[in-house]
DSSP file (Angstrom, degrees, kcal/mol; ACC not computed):
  #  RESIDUE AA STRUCTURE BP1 BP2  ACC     N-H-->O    O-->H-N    N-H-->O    O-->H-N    TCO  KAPPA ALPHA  PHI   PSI    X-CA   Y-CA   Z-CA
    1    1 A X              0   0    0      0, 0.0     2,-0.3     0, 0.0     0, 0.0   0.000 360.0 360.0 360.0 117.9   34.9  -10.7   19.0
    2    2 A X        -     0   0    0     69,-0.1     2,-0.4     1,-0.1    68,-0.1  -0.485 360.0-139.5 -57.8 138.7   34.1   -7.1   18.9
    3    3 A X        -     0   0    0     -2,-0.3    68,-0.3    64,-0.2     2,-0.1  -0.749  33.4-108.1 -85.0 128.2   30.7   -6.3   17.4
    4    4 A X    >>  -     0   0    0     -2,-0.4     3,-2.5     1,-0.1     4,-1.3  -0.396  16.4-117.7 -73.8 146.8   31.0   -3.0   15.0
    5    5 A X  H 3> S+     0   0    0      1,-0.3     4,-1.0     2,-0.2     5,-0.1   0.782 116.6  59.4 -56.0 -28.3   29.6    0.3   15.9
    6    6 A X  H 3> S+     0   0    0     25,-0.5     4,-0.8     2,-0.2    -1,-0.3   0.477  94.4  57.3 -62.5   1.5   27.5   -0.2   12.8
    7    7 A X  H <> S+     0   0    0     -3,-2.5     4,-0.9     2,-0.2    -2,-0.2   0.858 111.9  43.8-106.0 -67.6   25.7   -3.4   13.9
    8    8 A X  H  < S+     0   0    0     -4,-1.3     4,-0.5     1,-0.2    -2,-0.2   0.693 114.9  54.7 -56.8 -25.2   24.3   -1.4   17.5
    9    9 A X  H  < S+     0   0    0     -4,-1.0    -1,-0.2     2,-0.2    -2,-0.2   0.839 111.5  44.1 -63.2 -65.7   23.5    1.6   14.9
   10   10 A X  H  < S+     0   0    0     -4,-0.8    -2,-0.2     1,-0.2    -3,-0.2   0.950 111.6  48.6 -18.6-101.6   21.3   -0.7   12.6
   11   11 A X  S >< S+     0   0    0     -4,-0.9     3,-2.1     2,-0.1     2,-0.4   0.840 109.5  49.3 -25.4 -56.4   19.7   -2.2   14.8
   12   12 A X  T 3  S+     0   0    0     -4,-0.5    40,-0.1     1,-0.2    44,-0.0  -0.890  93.6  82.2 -77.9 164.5   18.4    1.1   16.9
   13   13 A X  T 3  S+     0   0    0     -2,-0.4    -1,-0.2     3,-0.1     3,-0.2  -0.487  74.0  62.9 -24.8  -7.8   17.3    2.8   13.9
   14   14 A X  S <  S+     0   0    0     -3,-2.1    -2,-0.1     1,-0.1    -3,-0.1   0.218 102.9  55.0-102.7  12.9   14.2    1.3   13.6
   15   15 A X  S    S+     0   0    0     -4,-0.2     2,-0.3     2,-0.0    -1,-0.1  -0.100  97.7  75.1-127.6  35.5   13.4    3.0   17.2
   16   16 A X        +     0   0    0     -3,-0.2     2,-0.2     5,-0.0    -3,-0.1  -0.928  53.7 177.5-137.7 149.7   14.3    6.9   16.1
   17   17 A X    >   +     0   0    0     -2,-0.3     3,-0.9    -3,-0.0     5,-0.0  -0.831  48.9  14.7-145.7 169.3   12.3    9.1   14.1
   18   18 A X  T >  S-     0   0    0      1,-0.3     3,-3.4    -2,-0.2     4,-0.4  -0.080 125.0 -11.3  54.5-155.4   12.8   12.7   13.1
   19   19 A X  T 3> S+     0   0    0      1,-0.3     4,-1.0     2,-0.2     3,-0.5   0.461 133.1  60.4 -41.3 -32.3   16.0   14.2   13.5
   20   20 A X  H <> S+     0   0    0     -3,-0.9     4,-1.0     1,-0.3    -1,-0.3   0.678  99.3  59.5 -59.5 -47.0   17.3   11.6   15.5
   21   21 A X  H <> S+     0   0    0     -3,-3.4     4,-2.2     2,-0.2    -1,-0.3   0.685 104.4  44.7 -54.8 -30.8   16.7    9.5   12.7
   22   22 A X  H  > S+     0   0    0     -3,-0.5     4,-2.4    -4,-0.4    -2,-0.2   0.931 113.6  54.1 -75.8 -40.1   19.0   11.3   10.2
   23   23 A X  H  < S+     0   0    0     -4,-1.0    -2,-0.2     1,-0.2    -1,-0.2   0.907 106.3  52.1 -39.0 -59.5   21.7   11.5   13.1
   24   24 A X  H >X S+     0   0    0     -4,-1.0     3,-2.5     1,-0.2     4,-2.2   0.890 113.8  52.4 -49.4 -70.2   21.2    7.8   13.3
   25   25 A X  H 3X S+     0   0    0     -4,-2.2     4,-1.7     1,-0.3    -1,-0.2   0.738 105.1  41.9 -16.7 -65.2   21.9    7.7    9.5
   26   26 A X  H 3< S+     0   0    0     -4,-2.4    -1,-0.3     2,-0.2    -2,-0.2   0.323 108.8  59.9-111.6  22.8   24.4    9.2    8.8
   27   27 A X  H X> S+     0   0    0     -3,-2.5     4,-2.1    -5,-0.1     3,-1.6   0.779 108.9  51.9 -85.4 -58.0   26.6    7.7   11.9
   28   28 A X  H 3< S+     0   0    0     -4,-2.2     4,-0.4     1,-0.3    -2,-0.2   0.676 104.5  47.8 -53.8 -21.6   26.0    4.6   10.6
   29   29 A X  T 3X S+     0   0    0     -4,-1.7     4,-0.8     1,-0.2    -1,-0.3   0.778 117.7  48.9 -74.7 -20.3   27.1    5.4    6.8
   30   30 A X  H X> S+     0   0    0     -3,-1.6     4,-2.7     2,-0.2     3,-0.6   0.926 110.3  51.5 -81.7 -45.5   30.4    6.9    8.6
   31   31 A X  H 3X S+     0   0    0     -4,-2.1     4,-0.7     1,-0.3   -25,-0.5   0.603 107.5  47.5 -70.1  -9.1   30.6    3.7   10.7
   32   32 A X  H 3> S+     0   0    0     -4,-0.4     4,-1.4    -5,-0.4    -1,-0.3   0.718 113.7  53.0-109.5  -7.5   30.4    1.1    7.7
   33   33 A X  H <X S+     0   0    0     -4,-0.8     4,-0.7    -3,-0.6     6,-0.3   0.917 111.2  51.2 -64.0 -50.0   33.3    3.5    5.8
   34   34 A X  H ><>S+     0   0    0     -4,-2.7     3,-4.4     1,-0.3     5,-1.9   0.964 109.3  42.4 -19.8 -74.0   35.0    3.1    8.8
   35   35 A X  H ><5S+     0   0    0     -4,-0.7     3,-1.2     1,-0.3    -1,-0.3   0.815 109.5  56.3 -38.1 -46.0   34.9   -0.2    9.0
   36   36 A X  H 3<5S+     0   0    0     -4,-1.4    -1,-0.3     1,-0.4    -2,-0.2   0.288 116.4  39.6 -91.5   8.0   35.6   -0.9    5.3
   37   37 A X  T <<5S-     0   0    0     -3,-4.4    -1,-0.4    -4,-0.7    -2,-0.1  -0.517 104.8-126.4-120.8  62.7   38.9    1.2    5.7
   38   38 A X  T < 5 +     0   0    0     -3,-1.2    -3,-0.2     1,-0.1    -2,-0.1   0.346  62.2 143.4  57.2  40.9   39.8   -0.2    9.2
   39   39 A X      < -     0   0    0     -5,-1.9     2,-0.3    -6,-0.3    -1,-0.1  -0.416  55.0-109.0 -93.4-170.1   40.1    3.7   10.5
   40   40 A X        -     0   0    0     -2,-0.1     2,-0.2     1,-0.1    -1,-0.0  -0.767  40.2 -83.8-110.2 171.4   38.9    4.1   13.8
   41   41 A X        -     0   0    0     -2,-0.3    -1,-0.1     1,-0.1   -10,-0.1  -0.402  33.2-113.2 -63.5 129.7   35.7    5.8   14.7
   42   42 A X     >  -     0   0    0     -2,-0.2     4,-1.6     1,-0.1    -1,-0.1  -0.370  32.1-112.8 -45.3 153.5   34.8    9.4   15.3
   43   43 A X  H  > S+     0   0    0      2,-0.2     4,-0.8     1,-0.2     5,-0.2   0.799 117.3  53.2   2.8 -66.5   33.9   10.5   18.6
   44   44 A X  H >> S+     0   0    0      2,-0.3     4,-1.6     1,-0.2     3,-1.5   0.919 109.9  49.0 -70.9 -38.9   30.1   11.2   17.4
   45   45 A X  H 3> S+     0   0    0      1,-0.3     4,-0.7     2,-0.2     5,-0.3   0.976 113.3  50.7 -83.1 -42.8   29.7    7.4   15.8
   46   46 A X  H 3X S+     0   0    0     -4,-1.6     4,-0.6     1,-0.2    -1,-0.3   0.631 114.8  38.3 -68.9   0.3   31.1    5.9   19.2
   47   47 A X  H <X S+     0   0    0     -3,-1.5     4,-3.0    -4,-0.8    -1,-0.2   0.659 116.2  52.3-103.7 -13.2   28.8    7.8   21.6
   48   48 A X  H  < S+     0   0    0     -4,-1.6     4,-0.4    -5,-0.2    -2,-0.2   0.423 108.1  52.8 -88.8  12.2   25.9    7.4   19.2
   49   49 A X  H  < S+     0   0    0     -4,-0.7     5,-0.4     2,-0.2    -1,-0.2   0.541 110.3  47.7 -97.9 -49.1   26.8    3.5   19.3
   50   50 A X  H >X S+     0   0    0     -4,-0.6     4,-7.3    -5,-0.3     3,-1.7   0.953 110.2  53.0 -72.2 -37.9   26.7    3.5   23.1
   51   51 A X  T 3< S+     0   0    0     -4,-3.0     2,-1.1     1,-0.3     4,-0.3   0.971 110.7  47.5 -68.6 -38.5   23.3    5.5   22.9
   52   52 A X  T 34 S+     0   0    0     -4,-0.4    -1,-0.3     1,-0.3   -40,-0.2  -0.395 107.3  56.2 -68.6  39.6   21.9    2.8   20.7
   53   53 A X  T X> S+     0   0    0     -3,-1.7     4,-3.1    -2,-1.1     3,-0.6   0.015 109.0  43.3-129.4 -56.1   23.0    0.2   22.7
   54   54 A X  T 3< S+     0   0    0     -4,-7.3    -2,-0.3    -5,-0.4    -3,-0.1   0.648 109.6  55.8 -75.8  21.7   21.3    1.5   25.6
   55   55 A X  T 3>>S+     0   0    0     -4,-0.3     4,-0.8     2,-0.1     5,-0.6   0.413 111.3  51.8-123.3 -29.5   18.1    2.2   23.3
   56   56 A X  H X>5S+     0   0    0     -3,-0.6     4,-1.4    -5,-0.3     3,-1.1   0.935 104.4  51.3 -84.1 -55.2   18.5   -1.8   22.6
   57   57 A X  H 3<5S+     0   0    0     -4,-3.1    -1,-0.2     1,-0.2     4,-0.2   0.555 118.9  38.7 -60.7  -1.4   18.7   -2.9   26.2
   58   58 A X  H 345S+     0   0    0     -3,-0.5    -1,-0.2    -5,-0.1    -2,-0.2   0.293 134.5  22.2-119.7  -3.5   15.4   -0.9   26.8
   59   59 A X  H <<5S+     0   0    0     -3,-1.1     2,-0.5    -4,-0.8    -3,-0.2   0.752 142.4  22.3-123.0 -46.8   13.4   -1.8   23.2
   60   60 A X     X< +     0   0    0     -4,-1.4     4,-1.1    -5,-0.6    -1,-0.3  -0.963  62.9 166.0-148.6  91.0   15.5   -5.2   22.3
   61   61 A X  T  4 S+     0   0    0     -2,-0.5     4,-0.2    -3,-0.2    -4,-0.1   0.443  83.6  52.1 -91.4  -4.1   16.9   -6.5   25.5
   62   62 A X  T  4 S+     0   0    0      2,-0.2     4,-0.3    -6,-0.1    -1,-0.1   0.910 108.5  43.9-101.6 -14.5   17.6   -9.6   23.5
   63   63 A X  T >> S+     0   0    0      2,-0.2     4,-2.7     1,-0.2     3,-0.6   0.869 115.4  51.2 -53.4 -53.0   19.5   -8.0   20.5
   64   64 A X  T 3< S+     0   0    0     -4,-1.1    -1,-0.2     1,-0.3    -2,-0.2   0.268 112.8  51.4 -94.7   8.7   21.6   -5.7   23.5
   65   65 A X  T 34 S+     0   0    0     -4,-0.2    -1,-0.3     3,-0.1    -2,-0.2   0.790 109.8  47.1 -42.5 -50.0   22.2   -9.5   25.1
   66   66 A X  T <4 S+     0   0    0     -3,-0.6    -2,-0.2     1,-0.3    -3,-0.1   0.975 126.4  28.3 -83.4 -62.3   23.5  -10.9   21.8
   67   67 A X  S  < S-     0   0    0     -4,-2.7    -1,-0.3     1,-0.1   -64,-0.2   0.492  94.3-153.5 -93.1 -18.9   25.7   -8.0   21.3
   68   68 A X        -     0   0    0     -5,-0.2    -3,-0.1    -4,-0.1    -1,-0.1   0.367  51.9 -44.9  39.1-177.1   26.7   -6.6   25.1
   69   69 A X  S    S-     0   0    0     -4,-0.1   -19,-0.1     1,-0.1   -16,-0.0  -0.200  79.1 -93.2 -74.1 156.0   27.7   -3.1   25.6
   70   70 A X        -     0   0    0    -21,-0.2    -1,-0.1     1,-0.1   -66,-0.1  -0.215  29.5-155.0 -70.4 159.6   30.3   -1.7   22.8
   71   71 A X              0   0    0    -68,-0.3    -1,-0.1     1,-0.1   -69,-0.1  -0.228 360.0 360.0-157.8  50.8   33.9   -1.9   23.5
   72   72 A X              0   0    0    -26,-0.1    -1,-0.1   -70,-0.0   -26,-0.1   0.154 360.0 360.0-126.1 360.0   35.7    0.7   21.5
């Protein structure tokens, strides 16, 4: 089962602040429209899903276990 680019987005948002955070933000609001029309992702929400993946495996290595690296 793929895990959605909004799940790896969640999660790392509570380890950005400041700009980063709004970035963070407003992939994820793009990534749960996505989802909830079954379009595919932009560009920006999949590389900001891989950076929050690796932001999990160095802050929540047990979260970026559960979920393994993204795979869209």
């Amino acid at each position: 089962m793929t895990i959605p680019a909004s799940s790896y987005l969640f999660q790392a948002r509570t380890f950005v602040s400041g700009s980063r955070k709004w970035r963070f933000e407003a992939a994820l609001a793009t990534a749960q429209v996505c989802e909830r029309f079954e379009r595919p992702y932009p560009k920006s929400v999949r590389t900001l899903a891989h950076t929050a993946y690796d932001m999990l495996r160095m802050d929540a290595p047990e979260v970026a276990a559960e979920f393994g690296p993204p795979s869209f």
